[in-house]
C-alpha positions as CSV (number, residue, x, y, z in Angstrom):
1,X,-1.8,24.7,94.0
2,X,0.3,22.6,91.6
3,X,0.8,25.4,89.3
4,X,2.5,27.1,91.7
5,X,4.9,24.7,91.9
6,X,5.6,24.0,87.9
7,X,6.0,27.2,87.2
8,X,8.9,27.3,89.6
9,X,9.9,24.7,88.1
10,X,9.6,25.4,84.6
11,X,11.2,28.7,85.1
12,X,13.9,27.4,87.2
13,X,15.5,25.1,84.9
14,X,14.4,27.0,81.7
15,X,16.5,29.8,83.4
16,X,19.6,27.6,84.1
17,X,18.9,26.4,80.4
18,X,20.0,30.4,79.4
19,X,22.9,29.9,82.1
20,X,24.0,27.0,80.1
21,X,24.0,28.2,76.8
22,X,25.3,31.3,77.7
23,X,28.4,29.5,79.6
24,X,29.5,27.4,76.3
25,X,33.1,29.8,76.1
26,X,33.2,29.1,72.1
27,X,29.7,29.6,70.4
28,X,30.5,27.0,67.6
29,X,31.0,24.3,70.6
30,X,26.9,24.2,71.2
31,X,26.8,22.4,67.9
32,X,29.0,19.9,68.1
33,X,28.3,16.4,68.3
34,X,30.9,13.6,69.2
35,X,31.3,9.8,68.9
36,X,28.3,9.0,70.7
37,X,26.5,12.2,71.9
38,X,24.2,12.4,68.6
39,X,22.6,15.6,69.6
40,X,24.1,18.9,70.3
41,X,23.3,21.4,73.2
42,X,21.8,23.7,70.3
43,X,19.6,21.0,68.9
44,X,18.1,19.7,72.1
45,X,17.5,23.7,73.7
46,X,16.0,23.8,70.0
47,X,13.3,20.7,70.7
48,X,13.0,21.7,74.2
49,X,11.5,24.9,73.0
50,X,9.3,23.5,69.8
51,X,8.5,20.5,72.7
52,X,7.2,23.3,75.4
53,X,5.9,25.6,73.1
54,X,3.8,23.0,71.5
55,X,2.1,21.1,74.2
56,X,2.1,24.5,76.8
57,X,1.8,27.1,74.4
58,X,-0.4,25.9,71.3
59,X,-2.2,23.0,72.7
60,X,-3.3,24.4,76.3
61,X,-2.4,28.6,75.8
62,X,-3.5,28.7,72.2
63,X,-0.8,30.8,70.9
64,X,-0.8,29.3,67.3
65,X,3.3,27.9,67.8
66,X,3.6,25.9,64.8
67,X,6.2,22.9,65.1
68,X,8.6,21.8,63.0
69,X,9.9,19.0,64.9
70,X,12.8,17.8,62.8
71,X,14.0,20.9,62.2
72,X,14.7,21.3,65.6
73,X,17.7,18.5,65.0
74,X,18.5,19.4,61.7
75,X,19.2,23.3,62.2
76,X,22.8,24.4,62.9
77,X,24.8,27.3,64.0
78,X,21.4,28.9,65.4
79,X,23.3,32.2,67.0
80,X,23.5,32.1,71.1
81,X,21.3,35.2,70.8
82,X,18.5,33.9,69.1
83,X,18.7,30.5,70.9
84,X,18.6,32.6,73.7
85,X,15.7,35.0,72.7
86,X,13.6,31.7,72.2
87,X,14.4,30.9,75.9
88,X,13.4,34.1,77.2
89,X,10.2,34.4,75.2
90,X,8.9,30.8,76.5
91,X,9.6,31.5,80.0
92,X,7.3,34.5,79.3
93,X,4.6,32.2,77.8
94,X,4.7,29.1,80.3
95,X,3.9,31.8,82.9
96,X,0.8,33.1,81.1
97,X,-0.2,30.1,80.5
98,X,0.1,28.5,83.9
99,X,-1.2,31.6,85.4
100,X,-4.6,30.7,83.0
101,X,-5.3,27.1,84.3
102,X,-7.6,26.4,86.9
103,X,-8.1,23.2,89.0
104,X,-10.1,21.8,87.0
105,X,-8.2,22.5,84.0
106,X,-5.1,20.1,85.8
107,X,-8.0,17.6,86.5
108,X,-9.3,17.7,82.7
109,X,-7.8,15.2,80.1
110,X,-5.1,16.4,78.0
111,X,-6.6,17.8,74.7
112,X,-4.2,15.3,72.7
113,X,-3.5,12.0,72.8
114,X,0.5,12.0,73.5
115,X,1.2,9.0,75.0
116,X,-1.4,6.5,73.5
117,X,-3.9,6.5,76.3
118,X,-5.7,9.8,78.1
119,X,-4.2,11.5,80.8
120,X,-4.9,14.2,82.7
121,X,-3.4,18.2,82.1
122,X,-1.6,18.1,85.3
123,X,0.4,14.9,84.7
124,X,1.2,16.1,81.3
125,X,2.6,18.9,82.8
126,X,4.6,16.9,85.2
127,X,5.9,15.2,82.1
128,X,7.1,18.4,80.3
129,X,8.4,19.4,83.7
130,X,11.1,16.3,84.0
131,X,11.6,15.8,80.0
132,X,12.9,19.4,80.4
133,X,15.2,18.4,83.4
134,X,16.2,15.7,81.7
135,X,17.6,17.3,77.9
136,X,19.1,20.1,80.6
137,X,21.1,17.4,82.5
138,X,21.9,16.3,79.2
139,X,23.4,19.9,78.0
140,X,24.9,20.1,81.0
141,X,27.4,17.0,80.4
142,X,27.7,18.1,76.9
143,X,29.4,21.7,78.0
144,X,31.4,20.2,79.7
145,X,32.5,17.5,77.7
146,X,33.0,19.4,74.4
147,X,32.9,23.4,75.0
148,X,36.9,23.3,73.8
C-alpha cells in the first residue's frame, strides 16, 4: 500500500531533517541568510513543519495545528532544541496519521483546494513528500555553504 511507502518516506528525510539541523557546528549559522539564499535552514525546517502539520496533521488527522505561515519566515534564533522538538513531534504525527488512511481515503479528493483544481489525497501526499525533499536538499547546501 502507498502508505507504506510515504511514511518511509516522510520519516526518512524528516529524520535526516534532525541530522541536519543538528550538524550546523555553530547554532547561530541556521539563521543566516547570504547574498542570494533568502531563506535560512531555520526558516525553511520552520515552513516545513507549519507546511506538514497543516495539510497532514490539521486538514486530513484533525489535530487542530493552527498555521501561521509567515511567521514561519519571519521568526529568528528559534533554539536547535525546539526546532528540533517540532521535528520529532511531527514525525510522531505523520505516522498516526498515515497509519489512519485507508484506500479509499488516498482515492478521495483532497478536502482543500491547494493547487486550484481537485486532486486526489494520495497525490497530495506525493506532493508533501517531494516539497519536503526538496527544502531538505535546500538545507543541505545551506550547511554547508554557511555553517562557519
Amino acid at each position: 500500500m502507498i502508505t507504506e511507502s510515504l511514511k518511509t518516506l516522510f520519516n526518512r528525510d524528516l529524520s535526516k531533517l534532525k541530522v541536519e539541523i543538528e550538524s550546523y557546528q555553530n547554532e547561530n549559522s541556521i539563521w543566516i541568510i547570504d547574498k542570494n539564499i533568502s531563506n535560512s535552514a531555520g526558516n525553511l525546517c520552520l515552513h516545513l513543519m507549519g507546511n506538514i502539520n497543516t495539510y497532514i496533521g490539521a486538514r486530513l488527522g484533525n489535530t487542530g495545528y493552527v498555521r501561521n505561515r509567515p511567521l514561519e519566515f519571519s521568526l529568528k534564533d528559534v533554539p536547535r532544541t525546539e526546532l528540533i522538538d517540532k521535528i520529532e513531534n511531527t514525525i510522531t504525527m505523520v505516522n498516526t496519521v498515515l497509519d489512519s488512511l485507508t484506500q479509499a481515503d488516498l482515492q478521495a479528493i483532497y478536502p482543500e483546494i491547494v493547487f486550484e483544481e481537485e486532486m486526489t489525497t494520495g497525490f497530495f501526499l506525493i506532493h508533501l513528500s517531494t516539497h519536503l525533499a526538496y527544502h531538505l536538499g535546500q538545507i543541505n547546501y545551506h550547511r554547508r555553504l554557511l555553517d562557519c
